[in-house]
N, C-alpha and C positions, 0 to 999 in steps of 0.2 A: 707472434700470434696476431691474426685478424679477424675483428669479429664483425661478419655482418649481418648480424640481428639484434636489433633491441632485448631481447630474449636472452641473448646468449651471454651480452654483456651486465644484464644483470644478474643471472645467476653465478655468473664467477664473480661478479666483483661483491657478491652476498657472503661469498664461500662456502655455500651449499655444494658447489659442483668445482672438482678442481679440474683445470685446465686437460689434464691427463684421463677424466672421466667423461668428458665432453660427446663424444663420439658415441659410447657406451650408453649416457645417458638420453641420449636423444635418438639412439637406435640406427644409428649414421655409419653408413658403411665410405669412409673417404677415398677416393682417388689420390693414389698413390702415385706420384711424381719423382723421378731419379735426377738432379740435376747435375750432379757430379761427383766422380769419387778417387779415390788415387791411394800409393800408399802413404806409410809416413817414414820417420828416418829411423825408426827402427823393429821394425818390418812387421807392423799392422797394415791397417789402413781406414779410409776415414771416407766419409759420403755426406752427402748434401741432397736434402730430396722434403718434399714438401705431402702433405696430407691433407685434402682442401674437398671442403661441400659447400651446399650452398652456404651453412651459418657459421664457418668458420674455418679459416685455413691455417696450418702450423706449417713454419718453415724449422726444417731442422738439421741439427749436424750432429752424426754423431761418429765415435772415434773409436778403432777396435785394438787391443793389444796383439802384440803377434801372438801366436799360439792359439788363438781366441776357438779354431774351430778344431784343435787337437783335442780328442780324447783316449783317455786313459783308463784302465778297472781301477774300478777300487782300491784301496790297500784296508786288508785286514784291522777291525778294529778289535782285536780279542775280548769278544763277548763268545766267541766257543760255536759263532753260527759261520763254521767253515762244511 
């Protein structure tokens, strides 16, 4: 995380606002950045990409299981709403 506002770094380091509310709370729509991405060894995959306005920028990584965008129905929980 980079913060460049006086503003921003004292609200999080208050813990009024958490790092993940930041965007939300100041009504900030950020530029979305893709730096990289690939799979992993067992057959997800993972990306690198950053979120940045003027008062603060997030680098992040995050990692996906394989399967991650299979879906599936539901299975029956018998409660009788078949």
């Amino acid at each position: 995380i980079y913060v460049h506002s006086k503003e921003v770094e004292d609200l999080v380091e208050s813990g009024r606002v958490g790092i993940g509310q930041l965007f939300r709370h100041f009504n900030i729509l950020p530029e979305f950045s893709l730096l990289t991405a690939g799979p992993t060894t067992n057959g997800g995959f993972w990306r690198n990409y950053t979120l940045e306005s003027d008062l603060v920028t997030c680098s992040i990584r995050e990692v996906f299981c394989s399967g991650v965008w299979s879906l599936s129905p539901l299975e029956s929980n018998n409660r009788g709403d078949q």
